[in-house]
C-alpha positions in Angstrom: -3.9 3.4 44.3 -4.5 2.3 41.0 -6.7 6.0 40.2 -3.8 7.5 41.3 -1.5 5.6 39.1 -4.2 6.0 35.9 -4.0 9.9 37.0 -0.5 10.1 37.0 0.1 8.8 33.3 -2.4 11.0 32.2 -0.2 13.6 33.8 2.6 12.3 32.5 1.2 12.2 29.0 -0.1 15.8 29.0 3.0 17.0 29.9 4.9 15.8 27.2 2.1 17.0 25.2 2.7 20.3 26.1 6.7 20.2 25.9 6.2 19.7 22.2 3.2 21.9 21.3 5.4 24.8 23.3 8.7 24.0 21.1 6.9 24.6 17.8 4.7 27.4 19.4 6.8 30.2 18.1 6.8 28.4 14.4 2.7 28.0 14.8 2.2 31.6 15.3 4.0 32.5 12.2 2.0 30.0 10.2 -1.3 31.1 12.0 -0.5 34.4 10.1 0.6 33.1 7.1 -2.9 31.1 7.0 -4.8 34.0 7.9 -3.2 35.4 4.5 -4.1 32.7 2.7 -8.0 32.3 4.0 -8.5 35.5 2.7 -7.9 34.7 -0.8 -10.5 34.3 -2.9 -11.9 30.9 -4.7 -9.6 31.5 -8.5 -6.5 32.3 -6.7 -6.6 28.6 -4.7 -7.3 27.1 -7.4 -4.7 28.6 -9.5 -1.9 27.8 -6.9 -3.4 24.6 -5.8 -3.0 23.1 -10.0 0.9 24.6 -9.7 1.4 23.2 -6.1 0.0 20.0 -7.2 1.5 19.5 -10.3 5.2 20.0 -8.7 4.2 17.5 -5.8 2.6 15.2 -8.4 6.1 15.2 -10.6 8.2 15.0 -7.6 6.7 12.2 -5.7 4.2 9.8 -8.3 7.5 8.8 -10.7 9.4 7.8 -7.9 7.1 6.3 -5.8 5.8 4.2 -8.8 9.4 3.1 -10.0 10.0 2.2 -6.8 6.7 0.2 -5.7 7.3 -1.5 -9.2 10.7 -3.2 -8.3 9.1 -3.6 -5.3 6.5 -6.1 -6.4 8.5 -7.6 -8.8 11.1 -8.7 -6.4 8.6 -9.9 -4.2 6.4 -11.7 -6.8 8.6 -12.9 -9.3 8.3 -16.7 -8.2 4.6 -16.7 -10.0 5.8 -16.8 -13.2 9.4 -18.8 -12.1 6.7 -21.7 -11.2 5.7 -22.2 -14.9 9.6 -22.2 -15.6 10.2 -25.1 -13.4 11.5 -23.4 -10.3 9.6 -26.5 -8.0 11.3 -29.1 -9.9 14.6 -27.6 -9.8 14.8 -26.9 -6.0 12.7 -30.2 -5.3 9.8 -28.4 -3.8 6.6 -30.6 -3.8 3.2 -30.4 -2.4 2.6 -27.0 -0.5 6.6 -25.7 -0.2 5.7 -23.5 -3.0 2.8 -21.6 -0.9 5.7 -21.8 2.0 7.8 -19.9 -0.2 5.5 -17.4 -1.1 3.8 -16.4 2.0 6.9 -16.7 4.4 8.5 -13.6 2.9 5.0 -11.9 5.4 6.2 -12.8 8.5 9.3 -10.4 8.2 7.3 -7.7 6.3 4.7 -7.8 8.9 7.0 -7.6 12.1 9.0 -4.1 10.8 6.0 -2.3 9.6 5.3 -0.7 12.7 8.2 0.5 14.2 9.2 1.5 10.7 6.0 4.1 10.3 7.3 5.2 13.6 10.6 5.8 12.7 9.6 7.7 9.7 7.9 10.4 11.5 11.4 11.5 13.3 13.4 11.4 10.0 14.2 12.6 6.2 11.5 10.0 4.2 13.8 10.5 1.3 17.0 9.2 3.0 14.8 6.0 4.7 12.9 4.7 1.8 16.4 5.2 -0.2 18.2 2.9 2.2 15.1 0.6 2.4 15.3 0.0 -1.1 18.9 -0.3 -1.5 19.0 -2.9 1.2 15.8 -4.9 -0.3 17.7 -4.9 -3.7 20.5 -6.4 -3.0 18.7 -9.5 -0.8 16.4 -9.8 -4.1 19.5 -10.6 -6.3 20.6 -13.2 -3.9 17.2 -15.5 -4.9 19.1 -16.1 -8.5 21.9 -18.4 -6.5 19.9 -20.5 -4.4 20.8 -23.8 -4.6 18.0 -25.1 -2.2 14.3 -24.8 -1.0 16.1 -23.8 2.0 17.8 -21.3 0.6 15.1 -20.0 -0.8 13.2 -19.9 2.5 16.2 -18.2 4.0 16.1 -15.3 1.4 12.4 -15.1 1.1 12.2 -14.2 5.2 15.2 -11.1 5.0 13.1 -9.7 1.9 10.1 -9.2 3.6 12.2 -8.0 6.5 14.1 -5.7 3.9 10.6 -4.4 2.2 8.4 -4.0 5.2 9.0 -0.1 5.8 8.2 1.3 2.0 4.2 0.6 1.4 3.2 2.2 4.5 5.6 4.5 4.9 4.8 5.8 0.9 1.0 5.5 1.8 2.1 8.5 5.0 4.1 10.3 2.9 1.6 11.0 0.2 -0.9 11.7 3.2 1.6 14.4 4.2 1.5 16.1 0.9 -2.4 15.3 -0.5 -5.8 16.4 0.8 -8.6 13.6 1.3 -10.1 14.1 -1.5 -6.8 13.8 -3.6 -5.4 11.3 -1.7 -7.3 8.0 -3.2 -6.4 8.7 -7.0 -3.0 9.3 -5.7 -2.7 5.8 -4.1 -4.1 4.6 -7.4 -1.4 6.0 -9.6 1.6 4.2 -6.8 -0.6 1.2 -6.6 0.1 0.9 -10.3 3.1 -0.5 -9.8 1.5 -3.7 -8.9 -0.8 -3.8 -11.7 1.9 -2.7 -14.0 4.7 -5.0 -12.1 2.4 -7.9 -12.7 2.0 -6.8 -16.5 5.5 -6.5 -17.3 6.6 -9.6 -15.3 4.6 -12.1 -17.6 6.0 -10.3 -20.8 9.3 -10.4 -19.3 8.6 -14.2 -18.4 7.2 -14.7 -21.7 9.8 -13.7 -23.4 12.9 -15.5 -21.2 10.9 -18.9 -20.9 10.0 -18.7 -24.6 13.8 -18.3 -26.4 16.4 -19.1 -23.6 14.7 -22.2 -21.3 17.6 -24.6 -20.9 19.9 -21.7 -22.6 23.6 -22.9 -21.2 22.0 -25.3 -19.2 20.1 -22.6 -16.4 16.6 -23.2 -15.9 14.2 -21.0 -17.3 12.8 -19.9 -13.5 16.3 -19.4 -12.8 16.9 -16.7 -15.7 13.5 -15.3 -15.3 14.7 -14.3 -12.0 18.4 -12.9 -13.5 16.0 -11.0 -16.2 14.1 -9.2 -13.8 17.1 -8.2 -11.4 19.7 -7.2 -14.1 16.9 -5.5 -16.6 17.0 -8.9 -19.0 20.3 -9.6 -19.2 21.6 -13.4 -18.8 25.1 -12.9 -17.5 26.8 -15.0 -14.7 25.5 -15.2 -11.3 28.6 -13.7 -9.4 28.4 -10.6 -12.1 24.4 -10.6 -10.9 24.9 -9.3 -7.7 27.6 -6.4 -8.9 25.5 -5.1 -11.7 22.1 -5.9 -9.7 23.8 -4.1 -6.4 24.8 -1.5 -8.5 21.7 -0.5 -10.2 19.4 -0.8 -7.4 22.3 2.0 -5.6 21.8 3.9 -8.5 17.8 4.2 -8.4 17.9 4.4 -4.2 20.7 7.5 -4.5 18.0 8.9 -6.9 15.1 8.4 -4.9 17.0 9.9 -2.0 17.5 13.1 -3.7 14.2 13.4 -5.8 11.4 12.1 -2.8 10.6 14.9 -1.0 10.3 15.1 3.5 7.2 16.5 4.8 6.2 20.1 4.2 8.0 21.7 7.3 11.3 20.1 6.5 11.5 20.1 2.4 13.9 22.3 1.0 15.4 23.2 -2.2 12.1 22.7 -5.0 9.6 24.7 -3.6 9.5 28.2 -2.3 8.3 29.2 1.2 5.5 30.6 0.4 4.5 27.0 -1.5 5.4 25.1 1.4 3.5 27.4 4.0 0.6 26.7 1.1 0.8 23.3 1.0 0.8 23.1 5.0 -2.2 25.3 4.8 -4.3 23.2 2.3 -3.9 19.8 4.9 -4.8 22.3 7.6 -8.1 23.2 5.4 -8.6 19.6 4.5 -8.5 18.3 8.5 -9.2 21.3 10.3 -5.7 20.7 12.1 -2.3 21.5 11.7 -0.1 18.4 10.7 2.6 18.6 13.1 5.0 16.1 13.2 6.0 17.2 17.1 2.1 17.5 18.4 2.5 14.5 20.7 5.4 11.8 21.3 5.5 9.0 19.7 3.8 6.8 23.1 0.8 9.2 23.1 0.2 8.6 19.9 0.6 4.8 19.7 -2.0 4.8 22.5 -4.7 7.0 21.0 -4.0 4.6 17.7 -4.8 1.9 20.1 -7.8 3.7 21.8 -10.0 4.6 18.7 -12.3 1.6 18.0 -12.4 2.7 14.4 -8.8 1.4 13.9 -9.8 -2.2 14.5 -12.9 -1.9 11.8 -10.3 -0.7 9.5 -7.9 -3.8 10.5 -10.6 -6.4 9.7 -11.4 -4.0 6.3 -8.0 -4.3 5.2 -7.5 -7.7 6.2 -10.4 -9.6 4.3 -9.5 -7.5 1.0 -5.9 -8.2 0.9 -7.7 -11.8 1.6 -9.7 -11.0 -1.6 -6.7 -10.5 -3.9 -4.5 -13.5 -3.0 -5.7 -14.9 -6.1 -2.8 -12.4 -7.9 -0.1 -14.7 -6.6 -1.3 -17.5 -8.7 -2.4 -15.3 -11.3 -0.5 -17.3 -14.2 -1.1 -21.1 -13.1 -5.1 -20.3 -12.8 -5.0 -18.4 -16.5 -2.9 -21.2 -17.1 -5.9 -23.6 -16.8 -7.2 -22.1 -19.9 -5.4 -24.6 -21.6 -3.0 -22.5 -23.9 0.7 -23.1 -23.5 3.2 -21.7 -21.6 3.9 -18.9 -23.0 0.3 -17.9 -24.1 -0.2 -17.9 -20.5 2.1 -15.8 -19.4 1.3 -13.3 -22.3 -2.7 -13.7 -21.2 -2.2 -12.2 -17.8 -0.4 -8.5 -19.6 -4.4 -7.5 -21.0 -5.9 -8.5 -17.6 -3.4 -6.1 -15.5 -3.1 -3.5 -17.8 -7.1 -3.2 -17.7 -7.1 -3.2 -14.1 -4.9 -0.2 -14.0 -6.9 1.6 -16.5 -9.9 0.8 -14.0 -8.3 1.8 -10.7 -7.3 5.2 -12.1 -11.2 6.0 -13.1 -12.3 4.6 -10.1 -10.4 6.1 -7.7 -10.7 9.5 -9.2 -14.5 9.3 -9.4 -14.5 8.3 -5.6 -11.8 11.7 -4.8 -14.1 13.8 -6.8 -17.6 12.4 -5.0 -15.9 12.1 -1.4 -17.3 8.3 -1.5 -15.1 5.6 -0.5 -17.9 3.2 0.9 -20.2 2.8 -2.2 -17.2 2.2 -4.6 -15.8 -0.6 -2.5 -18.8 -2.1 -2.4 -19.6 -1.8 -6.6 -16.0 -3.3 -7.0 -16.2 -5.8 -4.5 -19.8 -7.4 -5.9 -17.8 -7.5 -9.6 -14.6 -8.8 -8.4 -17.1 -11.8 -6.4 -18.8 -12.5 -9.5 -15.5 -13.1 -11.6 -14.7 -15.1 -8.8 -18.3 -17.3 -9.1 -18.0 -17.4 -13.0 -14.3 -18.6 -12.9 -15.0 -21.6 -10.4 -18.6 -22.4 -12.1 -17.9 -22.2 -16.0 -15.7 -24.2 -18.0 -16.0 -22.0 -21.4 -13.0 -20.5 -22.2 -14.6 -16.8 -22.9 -16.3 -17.4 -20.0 -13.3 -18.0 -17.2 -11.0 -15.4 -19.8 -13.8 -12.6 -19.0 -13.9 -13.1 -15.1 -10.4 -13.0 -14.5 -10.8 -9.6 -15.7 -13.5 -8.8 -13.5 -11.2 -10.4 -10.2 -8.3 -8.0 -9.8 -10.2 -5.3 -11.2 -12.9 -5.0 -8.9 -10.4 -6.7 -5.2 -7.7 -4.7 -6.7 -9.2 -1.1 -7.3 -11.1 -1.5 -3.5 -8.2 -2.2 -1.8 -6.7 1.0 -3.1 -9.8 2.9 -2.3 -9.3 1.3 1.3 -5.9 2.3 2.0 -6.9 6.1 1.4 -9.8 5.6 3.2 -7.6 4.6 6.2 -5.5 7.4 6.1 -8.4 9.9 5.5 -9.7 8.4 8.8 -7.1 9.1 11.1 -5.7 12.4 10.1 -4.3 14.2 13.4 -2.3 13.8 14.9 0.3 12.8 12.6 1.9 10.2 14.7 -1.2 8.6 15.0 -2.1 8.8 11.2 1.1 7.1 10.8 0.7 4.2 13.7 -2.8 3.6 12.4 -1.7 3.2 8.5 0.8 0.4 9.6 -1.2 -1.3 11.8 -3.9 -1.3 9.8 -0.8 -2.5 6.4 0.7 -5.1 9.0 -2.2 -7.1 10.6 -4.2 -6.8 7.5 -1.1 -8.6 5.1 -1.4 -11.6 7.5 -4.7 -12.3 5.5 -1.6 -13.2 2.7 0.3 -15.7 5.2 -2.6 -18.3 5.2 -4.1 -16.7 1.6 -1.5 -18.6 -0.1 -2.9 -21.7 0.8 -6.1 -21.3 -1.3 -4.5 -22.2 -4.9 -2.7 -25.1 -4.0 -1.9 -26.7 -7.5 -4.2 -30.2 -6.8 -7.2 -27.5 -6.9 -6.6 -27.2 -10.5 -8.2 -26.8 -13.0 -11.4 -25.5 -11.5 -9.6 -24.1 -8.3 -13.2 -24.7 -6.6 -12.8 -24.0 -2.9 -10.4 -21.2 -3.4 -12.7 -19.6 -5.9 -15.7 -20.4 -3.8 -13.5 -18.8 -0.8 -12.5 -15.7 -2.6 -16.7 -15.3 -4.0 -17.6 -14.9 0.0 -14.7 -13.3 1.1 -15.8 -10.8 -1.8 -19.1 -10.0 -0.3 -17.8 -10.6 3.7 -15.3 -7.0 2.2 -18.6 -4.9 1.0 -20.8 -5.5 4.2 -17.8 -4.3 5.8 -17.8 -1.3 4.0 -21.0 -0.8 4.4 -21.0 -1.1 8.6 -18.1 1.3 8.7 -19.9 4.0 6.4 -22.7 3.2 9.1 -20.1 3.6 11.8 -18.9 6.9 10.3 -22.1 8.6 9.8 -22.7 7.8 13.7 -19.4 9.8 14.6 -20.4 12.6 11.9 -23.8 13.2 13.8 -22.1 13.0 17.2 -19.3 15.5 15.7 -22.2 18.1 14.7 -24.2 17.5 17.6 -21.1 18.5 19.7 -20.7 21.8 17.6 -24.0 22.8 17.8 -23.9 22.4 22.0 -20.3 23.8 22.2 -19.6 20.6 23.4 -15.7 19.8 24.3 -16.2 16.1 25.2 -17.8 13.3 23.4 -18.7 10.2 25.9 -16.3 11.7 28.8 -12.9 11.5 26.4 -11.9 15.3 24.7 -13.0 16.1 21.5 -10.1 15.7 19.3 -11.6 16.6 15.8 -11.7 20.4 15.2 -14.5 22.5 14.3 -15.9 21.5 10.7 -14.1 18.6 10.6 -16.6 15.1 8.6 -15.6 12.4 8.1 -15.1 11.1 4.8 -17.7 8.2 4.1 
């Protein structure tokens, strides 16, 4: 009975399979033609209208994306600099309510970031991460009125409820538009906007706590806050949330227009023939078409679910976001440097300016050596030795220097891992985008119980969290290295089953076409 159950789902399954390939049949046969036009071409002339393809994409998408992931962070990471402005005294938070603060805003991000990826595959991407942002925006400008810690508990949850669908959801756009190997740099150049968000906020911090603390009797956390959401003016909270509101409209009505859909439904900035190209290139790349209507949304959650790969990737992404809780706290442990305040704040701009300098190199060295593996490994051994020089010296230079090394080496990995992720789990596209969230949502839990490493009675040294952070640092790279193990594994089985004609691996169909590697 239960065979016949188990063969009826798989019935069920195939048929719905088959509904969609056999809608988009007519559409695939004109592209199979189109393609065939396109292999034919010789190696100058892909190169040629791969650098004009590109560099449209590249202005099109990168701008926006980074804007955008910059608010983002801000918003959500703005209380590490309000802490050396006094925000715990002024809302009476004591002992380990700050951590609370910070890490609740993860329970909401991490419960929408699935059915969010989801929902992205069935509409316009520009239109969603619009009305994401707009509706993240206006919750951020709320924090500048609480009155209470819990107030500030209450806003904190809707933000991360507000902000869940835009990383991954930006992460499967770009893998809708990019090739593997282009895909990591990419990532790098959005993931900037933390580096850079974290660079700007202590200058903007710097400069509010440093002239205006006490100005008209608001706290300086208070106005570091107002800086940030109404571009660094100090005007009355009531006006906050009409100016703030109105700005953040403006920038989400601009994303909505600008951020392109996926290839098969962008109109408007590129011509046919450069959308049946770009389509083309991720067919190249994965050996597949990327069709959005392949499979239902149920079949694809469950091959997501069914590939053990997925839950390597989990723990992967899990222990490095793990790695770079450290950023959260970034001021109050350069703050045990022993400058004041606001030498602090203007201490961190150097540190997160060279990390994005590094993450750019870094991630374009791994795109142009298809290595993800070794990098990750590098970067993780130098961000675990900032982390063992930090905790163990108490020279000045010395501790300065490794919290360069930190974010640069946890920082740049964890870039390199996201497109790794995405280069893992091409086809089908539902899947690609199941597997991206999952992998986002279960591996920002690590930030939940993360916060918890820097509590302020730690100081100066921060010894167990440092120590923490050194291993967790090392735990990353052997992970690394067991999926490139992993990977090879499935690359031998994949060529083995080429060579033999082979259309099943272990009794499950092959799902990877013909010259398809994986990347390691």
């Amino acid at each position: 009975m239960a065979m016949d159950t188990s063969k009826e789902k798989d019935s069920i399954e195939q048929n719905e399979t088959a509904a969609h390939l056999s809608k988009g049949s007519t559409k695939i046969g004109a592209e199979d033609e189109r393609f065939a036009v396109f292999a034919a071409k010789d190696t100058e002339w892909h190169r040629h209208e791969t650098k004009q393809l590109l560099r449209k994409v590249d202005v099109r998408l990168l701008p926006v994306l980074v804007l955008l992931y910059l608010l983002n962070f801000l918003d959500r990471n703005n209380l590490s600099q309000a802490r050396l402005g006094g925000l715990e005294d002024d809302l009476g938070m004591t002992g380990t309510k700050f951590n609370t603060a910070t890490s609740i805003l993860f329970v909401g991000y991490l419960l929408m970031q699935l059915p969010s990826n989801l929902i992205i595959t069935r509409v316009r991407p520009s239109i969603y991460l619009g009305a994401v942002m707009a509706t993240w925006g206006v919750i951020s400008a709320c924090t500048a009125a609480v009155q209470s810690y819990g107030g500030l508990i209450a806003v904190r949850i809707c933000l991360g409820i507000a902000e869940a669908p835009f990383f991954a959801g930006a992460i499967f756009l770009m893998s809708a538009w990019y090739t593997r190997a282009e895909l990591a740099h990419r990532i790098a150049w959005f993931y900037s906007g933390n580096s850079l968000a974290n660079m700007f906020g202590g200058l903007i911090a710097a400069g509010v706590l440093g002239n205006l603390d006490g100005n008209k009797g608001i706290a300086g956390w208070r106005q570091v806050l107002q800086a940030i959401a109404s571009i660094h003016k100090l005007i009355q909270i009531r006006w906050l949330f009409i100016i703030e509101g109105s700005i953040t409209i403006f920038i989400a009505i601009i994303a909505g227009i600008v951020l392109p859909n996926f290839p098969s439904n962008t109109t408007g900035w590129l011509t046919k023939e450069e959308l049946s190209y770009a389509s083309y290139r991720l067919y190249e790349d994965a050996r597949e078409a990327d069709d959005k209507d392949a499979i239902t949304l149920r079949v694809g959650m469950k091959k997501a679910f069914h590939d053990y790969r997925l839950y390597l990737f989990i723990l992967l992404q899990h222990i490095s976001l793990l790695s770079q809780t450290f950023q959260y706290f970034f001021p109050s442990i350069v703050g045990t440097l022993n400058y004041g305040q606001i030498e602090t704040l203007l201490l961190t701009v150097p540190v997160w300016f060279a990390t994005f300098l590094i993450s750019l190199l870094v991630t374009w060295t791994s795109g142009r050596t298809a290595d993800r593996s070794i990098h990750i490994i590098a970067l993780m051994i130098l961000s675990c030795i900032g982390n063992i020089i930090a905790t163990a010296s108490s020279s000045v230079g010395a501790r300065f220097f490794a919290m360069f090394l930190m974010p640069m080496g946890a920082v740049s990995a964890y870039q390199i891992i996201v497109a790794w992720v995405a280069n893992s789990f091409p086809r089908p596209l539902v899947k690609r985008s199941a597997c991206i969230a999952i992998c986002n949502m279960i591996g920002n839990t690590a930030t939940i119980y993360g916060s918890y490493m820097y509590p302020s009675s730690d100081g100066p040294q921060y010894v167990p969290g440092g120590s923490a952070n050194a291993v967790i640092c090392l735990i990353v790279a052997l992970l690394a290295l067991l999926i490139r193990l992993v990977l090879v594994r499935e690359n031998k089985i994949l060529a083995a089953a080429e060579d033999n004609n082979a259309m099943e691996i272990h009794g499950e169909a092959l799902e990877r076409s013909t010259g398809f590697r994986y990347v390691l």
